[in-house]
C-alpha positions in Angstrom: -0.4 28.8 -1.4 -3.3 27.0 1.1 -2.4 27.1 4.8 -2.0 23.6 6.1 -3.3 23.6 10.1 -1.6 20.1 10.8 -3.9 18.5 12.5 -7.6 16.8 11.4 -8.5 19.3 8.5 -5.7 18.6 6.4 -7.1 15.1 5.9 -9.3 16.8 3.4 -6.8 17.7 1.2 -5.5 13.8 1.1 -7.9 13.2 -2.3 -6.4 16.1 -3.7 -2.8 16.1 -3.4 -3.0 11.8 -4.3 -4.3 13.3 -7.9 -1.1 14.7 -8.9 0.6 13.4 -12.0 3.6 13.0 -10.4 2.1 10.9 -7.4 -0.2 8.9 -10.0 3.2 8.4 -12.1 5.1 7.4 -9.0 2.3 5.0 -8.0 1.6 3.6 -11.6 4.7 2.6 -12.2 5.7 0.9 -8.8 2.4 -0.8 -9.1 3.6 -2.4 -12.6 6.8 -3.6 -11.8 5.6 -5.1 -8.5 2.8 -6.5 -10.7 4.6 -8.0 -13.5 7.0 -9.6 -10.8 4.4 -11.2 -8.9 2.9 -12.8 -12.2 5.8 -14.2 -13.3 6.7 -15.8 -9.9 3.1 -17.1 -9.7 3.6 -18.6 -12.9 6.8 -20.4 -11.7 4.9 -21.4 -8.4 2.1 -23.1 -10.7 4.6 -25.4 -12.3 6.6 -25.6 -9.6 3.4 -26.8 -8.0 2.6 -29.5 -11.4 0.9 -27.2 -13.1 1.0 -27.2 -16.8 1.8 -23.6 -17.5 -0.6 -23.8 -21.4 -4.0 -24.9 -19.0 -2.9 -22.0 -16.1 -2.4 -19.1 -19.3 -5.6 -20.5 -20.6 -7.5 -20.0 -16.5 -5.5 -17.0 -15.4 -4.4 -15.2 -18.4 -2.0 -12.4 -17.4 -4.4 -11.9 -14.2 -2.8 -15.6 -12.1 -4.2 -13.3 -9.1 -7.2 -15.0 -6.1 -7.0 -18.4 -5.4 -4.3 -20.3 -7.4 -5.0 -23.9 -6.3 -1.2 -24.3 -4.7 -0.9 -27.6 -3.1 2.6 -27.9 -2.5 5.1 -26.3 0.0 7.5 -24.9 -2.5 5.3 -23.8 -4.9 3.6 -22.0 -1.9 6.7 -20.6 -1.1 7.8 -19.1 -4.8 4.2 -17.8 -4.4 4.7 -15.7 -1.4 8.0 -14.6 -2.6 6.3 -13.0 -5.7 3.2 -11.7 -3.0 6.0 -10.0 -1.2 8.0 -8.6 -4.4 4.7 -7.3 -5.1 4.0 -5.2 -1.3 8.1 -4.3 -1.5 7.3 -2.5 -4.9 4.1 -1.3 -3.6 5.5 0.4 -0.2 8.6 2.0 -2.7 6.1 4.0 -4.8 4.4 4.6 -0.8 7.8 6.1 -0.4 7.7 8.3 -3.1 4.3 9.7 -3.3 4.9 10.3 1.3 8.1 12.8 0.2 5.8 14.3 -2.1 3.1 15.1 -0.3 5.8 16.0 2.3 7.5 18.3 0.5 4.3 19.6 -0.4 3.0 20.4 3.2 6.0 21.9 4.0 5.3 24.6 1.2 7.6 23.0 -2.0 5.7 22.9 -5.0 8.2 22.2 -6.8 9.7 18.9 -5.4 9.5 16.7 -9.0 9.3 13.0 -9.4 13.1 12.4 -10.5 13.6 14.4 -6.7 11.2 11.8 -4.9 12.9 8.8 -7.0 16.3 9.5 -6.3 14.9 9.8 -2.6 13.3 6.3 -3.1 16.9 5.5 -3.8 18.4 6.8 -0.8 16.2 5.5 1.7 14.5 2.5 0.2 17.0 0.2 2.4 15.5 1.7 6.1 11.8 0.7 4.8 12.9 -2.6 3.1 15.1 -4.0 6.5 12.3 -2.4 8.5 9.7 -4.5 6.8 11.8 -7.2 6.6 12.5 -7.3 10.1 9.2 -7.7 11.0 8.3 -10.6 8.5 11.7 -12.2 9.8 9.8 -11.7 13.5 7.1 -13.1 12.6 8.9 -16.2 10.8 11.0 -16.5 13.7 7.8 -16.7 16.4 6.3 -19.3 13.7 8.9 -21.5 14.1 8.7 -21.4 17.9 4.9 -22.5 17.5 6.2 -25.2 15.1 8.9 -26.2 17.7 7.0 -26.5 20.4 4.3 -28.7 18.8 7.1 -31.2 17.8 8.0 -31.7 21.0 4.4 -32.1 21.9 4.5 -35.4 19.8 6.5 -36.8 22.0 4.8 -40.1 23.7 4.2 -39.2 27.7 6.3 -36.2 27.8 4.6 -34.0 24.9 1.3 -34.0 26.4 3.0 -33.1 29.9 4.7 -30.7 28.7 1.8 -29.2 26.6 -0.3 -29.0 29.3 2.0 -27.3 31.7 3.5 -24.9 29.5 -0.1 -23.8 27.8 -0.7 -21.1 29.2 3.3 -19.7 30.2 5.0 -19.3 27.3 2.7 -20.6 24.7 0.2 -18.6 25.2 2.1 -15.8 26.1 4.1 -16.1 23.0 1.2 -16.9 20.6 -0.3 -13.4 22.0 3.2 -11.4 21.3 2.9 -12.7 18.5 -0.3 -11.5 17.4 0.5 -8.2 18.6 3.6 -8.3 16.1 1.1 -9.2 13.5 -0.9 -6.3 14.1 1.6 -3.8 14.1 2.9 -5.2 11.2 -0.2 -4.6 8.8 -0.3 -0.9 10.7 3.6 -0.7 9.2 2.6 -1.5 5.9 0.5 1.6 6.3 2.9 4.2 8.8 6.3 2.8 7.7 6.4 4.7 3.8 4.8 7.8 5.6 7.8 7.7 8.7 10.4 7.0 6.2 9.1 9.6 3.9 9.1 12.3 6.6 12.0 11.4 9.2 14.1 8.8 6.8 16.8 7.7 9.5 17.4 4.4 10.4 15.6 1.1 10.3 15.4 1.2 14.0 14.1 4.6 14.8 11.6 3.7 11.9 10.6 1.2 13.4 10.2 3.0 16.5 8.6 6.0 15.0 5.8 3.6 12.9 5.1 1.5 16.2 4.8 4.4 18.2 2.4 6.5 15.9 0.0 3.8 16.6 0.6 3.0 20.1 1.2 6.5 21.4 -2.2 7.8 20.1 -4.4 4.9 19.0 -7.6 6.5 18.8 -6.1 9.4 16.8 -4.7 7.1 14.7 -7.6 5.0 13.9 -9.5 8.2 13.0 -7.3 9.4 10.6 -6.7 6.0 9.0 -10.8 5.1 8.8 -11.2 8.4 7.7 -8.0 8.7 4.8 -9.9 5.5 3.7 -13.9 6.5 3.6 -12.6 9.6 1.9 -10.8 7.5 -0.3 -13.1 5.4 -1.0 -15.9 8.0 -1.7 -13.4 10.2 -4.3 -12.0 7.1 -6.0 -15.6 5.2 -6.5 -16.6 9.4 -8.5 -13.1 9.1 -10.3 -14.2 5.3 -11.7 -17.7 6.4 -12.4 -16.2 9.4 -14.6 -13.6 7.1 -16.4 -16.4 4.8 -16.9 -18.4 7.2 -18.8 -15.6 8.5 -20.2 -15.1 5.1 -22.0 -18.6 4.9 -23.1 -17.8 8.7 -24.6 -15.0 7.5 -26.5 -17.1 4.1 -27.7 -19.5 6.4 -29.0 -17.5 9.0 -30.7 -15.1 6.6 -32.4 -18.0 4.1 -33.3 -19.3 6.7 -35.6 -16.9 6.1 -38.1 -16.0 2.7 -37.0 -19.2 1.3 -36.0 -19.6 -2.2 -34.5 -15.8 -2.7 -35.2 -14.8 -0.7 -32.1 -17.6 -2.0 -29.9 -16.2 -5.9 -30.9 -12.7 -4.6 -30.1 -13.6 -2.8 -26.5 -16.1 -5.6 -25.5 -13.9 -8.2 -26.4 -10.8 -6.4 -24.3 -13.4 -6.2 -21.1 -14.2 -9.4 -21.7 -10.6 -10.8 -20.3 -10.5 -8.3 -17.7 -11.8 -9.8 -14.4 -13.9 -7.4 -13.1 -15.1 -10.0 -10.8 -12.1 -9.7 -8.8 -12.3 -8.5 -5.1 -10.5 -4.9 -5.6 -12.5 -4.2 -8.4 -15.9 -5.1 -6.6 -14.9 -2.8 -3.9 -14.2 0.2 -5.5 -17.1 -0.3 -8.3 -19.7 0.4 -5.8 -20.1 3.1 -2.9 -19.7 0.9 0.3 -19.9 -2.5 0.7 -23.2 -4.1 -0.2 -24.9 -1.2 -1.6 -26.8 -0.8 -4.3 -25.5 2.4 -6.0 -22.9 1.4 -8.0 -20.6 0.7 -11.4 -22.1 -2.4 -13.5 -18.9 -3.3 -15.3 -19.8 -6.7 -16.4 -21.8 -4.8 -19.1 -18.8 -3.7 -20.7 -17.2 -7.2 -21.8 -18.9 -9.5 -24.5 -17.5 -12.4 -25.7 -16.7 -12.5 -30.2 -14.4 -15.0 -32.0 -11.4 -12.9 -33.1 -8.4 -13.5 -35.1 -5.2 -12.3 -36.9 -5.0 -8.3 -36.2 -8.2 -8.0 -34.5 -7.2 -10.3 -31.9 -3.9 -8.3 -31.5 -5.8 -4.9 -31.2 -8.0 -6.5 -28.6 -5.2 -7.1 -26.5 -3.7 -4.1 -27.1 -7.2 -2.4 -26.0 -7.0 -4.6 -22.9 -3.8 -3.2 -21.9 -4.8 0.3 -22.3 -8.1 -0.4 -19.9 -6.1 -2.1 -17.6 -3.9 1.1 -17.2 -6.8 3.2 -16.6 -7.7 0.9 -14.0 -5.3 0.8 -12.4 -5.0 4.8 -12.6 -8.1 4.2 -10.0 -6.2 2.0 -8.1 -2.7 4.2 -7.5 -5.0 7.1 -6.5 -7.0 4.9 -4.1 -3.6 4.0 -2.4 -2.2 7.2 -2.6 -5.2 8.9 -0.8 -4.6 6.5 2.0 -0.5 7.1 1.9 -0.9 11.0 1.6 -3.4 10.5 4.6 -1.0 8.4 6.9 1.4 11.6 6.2 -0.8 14.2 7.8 -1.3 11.5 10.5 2.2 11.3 11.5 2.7 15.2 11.5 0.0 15.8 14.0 0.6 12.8 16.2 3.8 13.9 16.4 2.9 17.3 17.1 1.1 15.6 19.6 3.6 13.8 21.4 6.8 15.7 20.8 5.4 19.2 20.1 7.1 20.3 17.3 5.9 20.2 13.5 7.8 18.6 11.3 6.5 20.4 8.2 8.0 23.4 9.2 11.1 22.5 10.7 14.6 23.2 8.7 16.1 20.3 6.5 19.6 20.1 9.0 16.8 20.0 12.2 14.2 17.6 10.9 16.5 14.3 11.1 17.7 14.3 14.7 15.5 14.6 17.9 18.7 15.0 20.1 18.7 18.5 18.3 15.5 19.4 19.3 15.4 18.7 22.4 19.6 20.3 23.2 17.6 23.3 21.4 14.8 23.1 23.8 17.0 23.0 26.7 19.1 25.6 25.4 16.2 28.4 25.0 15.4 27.2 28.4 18.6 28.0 29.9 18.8 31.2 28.1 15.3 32.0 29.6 16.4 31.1 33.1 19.2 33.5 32.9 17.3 36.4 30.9 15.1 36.1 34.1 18.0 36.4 36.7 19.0 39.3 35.3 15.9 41.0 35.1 
């Protein structure tokens, strides 16, 4: 088995243990149902918004993903409600792949995905009330803003009162607030990892994600920019060898089938939008270089009908599960590297690892520390009688 050191050269292994096929599987399939979710509700928020629903499936196909054209409040609203069905689903299959790489640390190779579902099925209320306490938070300081530029509409009085109160609260506030903000999108990140690892309440998970940030910022930023460079670097090789692995399997089954297949896979590309930000990102090495994946070359426009046009969508399924095969590993590098994070910040600030502590210890810090004291006391009196 390879000796973890819990600290900065476990990051290395992140790329590796995100590859599993039980992390990938976990990912993958979180990733669909939060997609599919999130399409139909962005459906319903075009023709809640007017929209006739025959022009938006002839614009946005299956991808109704970047900028929709929402004009209206409700139809704004069903659209963020589908947004956040979508980073619920997302931070589940976070969940899951943090227990397995947990489990994995701490030396069981044998944890399975049914083990890190029905975990997922245990614990998915602490991350869920967690998150949703902080998007309630942020609602609630919203509203404040909203109050308190009602009541500067007031003739004589709101300006006043605007001007007096500017800089205590507003200010104040509007800078709480942005601090919430902030340690919300770390959350996103921390919370799947804290729950993955500790799993107690929505408080001390809370607690735990907040403070894995604020306790040791800089150590957290390093871990997190590098989890994602290293990310980055092994998911852009992974989409250059799937992309050649597509071209290998164009060219061995066109031998036989000849321009039908090309028609077929050119014509499934074709409807894939490669021009979308997450695919621009991970088809090149860093932002605005030059080495990179041209995937536009894949996708060619050819009239199609009957069962060709059926196999054509059926190809475009089957390339948009291999992307998003890139994707799920992508995340999970990051996730599996926010879980090496929190077991040496923690060794950090509480000095004790996590990864090798017993299943009935792990879950209580009262424990630990009545422990501490007690091998202290036994010390003391060890000593005494010496």
């Amino acid at each position: 088995m390879s000796r973890y050191y819990y600290d900065f050269r476990d990051i290395f292994r992140a790329p590796r243990i995100a590859l599993h096929g039980k992390n990938i599987f976990i990912q993958l399939k979180n990733l669909i149902i939060g997609y599919v979710g999130y399409a139909v509700l962005a459906y319903a928020a075009l023709a809640v918004d007017g929209v006739d629903l025959s022009f938006a499936w002839d614009v946005h196909f299956i991808f109704p993903i970047g900028a929709l054209g929402l004009v209206t409040i409700p139809g704004i609203i069903v659209w963020l409600v589908g947004l956040h069905w979508f980073i619920i689903w997302m931070l589940r299959g976070n969940l899951a792949v943090s227990r397995s790489a947990f489990e994995e640390i701490r030396g069981n190779l044998f944890f399975t995905s049914r083990e890190a579902r029905m975990y997922v099925k245990q614990k998915k209320g602490v991350l869920i009330r967690a998150y949703a306490g902080v998007v309630g938070f942020v609602l609630f300081m919203i509203v404040l803003g909203l109050i308190a530029g009602a009541i500067g509409r007031i003739p004589f009085v709101g300006e006043l009162t605007f001007g007096a109160f500017y800089a205590f609260p507003y200010f104040i506030l509007a800078l709480f607030s942005v601090l919430i903000v902030f340690l919300f999108t770390t959350f996103v990140l921390t919370g799947p990892a804290v729950v993955g690892i500790k799993g107690e309440d929505t408080l001390t998970a809370l607690f735990d994600g907040f403070t894995m940030v604020t306790s040791r910022p800089l150590r957290w930023s390093i871990y997190t920019g590098a989890s994602v460079v290293i990310a980055k670097v092994c998911t852009f090789v992974l989409l250059y060898f799937s992309y050649r692995a597509l071209q290998f399997t164009n060219l061995t089954t066109g031998v036989f089938m000849g321009e039908k297949g090309k028609l077929v896979f050119e014509s499934a590309c074709e409807k894939i939008p490669f021009s979308s930000p997450v695919m621009k990102f991970l088809s090149y090495l860093y932002p605005g270089s030059s080495i990179g994946i041209n995937l536009y070359d894949l996708g060619a426009f050819h009239p199609a009908e009957g069962i060709m046009s059926v196999a054509i969508h059926l190809a475009m399924i089957s390339i948009c599960l291999v992307l998003l095969f890139v994707i799920a590993y992508f995340i999970n590098t990051i996730v599996v590297g926010q879980v090496i994070a929190f077991i040496d910040i923690r060794r950090q600030t509480h000095d004790d690892s996590l990864a090798e502590l017993p299943e009935d210890e792990m879950w209580d810090d009262f424990k630990l520390e009545e422990k501490k004291g007690e091998t202290t006391s036994a010390d003391a009196g060890l000593s005494q009688g010496a």
